[in-house]
C-alpha positions, -999 to +999 in steps of 0.1 A: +573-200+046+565-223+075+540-250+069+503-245+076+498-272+086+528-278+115+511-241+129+474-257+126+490-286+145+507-257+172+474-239+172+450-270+180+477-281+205+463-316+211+487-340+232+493-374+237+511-394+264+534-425+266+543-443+296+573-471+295+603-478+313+635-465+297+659-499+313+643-499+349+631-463+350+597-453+339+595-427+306+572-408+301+567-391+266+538-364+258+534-354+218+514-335+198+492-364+182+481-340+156+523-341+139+519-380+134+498-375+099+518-341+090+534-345+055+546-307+052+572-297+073+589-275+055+598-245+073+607-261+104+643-276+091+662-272+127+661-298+156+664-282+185+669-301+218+665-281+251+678-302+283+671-300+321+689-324+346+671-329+377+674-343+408+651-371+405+637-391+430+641-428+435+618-437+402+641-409+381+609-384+381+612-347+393+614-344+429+584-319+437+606-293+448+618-292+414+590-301+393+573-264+393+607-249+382+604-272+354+567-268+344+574-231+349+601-229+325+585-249+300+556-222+301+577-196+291+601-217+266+569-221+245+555-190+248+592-173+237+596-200+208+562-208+191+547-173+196+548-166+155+552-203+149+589-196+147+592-231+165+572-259+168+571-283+203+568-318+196+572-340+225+589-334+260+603-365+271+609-375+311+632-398+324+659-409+346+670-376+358+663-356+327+633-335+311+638-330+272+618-307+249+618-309+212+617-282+191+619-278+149+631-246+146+626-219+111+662-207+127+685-218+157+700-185+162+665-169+165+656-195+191+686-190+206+678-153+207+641-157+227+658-186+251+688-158+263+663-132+268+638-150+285+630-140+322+647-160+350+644-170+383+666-165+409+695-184+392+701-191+354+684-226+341+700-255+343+693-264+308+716-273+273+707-270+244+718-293+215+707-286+175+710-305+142+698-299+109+664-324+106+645-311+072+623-343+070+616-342+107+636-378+112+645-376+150+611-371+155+593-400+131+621-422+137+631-419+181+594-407+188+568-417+165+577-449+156+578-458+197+548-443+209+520-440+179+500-460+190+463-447+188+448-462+224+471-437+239+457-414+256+449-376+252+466-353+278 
């Protein structure tokens, strides 16, 4: 049974956003603030990364041309995975060339499942997807949390 309290977290859907420089490029890191005090996460066992290279432009951000591709398909990648709280968002992460979202997953397969059937564009998305089994949610307090949980960031 997934954890009430990662889908309260989902549900609420408050963000916050971290601005920093990743070597010279900036980095910019949105998270749901609510997952920082979370202690139950059980349900959610499967980190799922889901990758987008872009042609960035001389700061490594999204060129506009690309940018509503991007925000577009990240529209429909959470409506496919966290409609039923089979999959939880917990930060997208921008930098140098390269849009990440961060999923924890009830089942990689069944992600796998809504990302294939989800509507495209005029060509496939240049996206990859990476997965790893994360039961305490490490990649996330570890890479994420422990860089940007600072409370005087602010809400998106």
């Amino acid at each position: 049974m997934p954890s009430s309290q990662v889908q309260e977290a989902i549900t609420r859907d408050q963000w916050k956003v971290a601005e920093g420089e990743d070597g010279d490029q900036p980095l910019v890191v949105r998270f749901r603030s609510e997952l920082r005090t979370v202690e139950d996460v059980s349900g959610y066992p499967h980190l799922l990364l889901v990758n987008w290279n872009y042609e960035s432009d001389e700061r490594g951000m999204p060129k506009d041309s690309e940018l509503e591709s991007i925000d577009d398909f990240e529209d429909l990648l959470t409506d496919a995975l966290e409609k039923d709280f089979q999959s939880a968002l917990v930060c997208v992460i921008t930098t140098e060339g390269s849009r990440q979202w961060v999923f924890y997953s009830s089942s990689v397969d069944e992600a796998a499942v809504r990302i294939n059937a989800m509507p495209q564009k005029e060509k496939p998305y240049p996206i990859e997807l990476l997965a790893d089994d994360d039961e305490e949610w490490m990649y996330f307090k570890d890479n994420i949390l422990g860089e940007c949980a600072d409370d005087d960031l602010p809400e998106e």
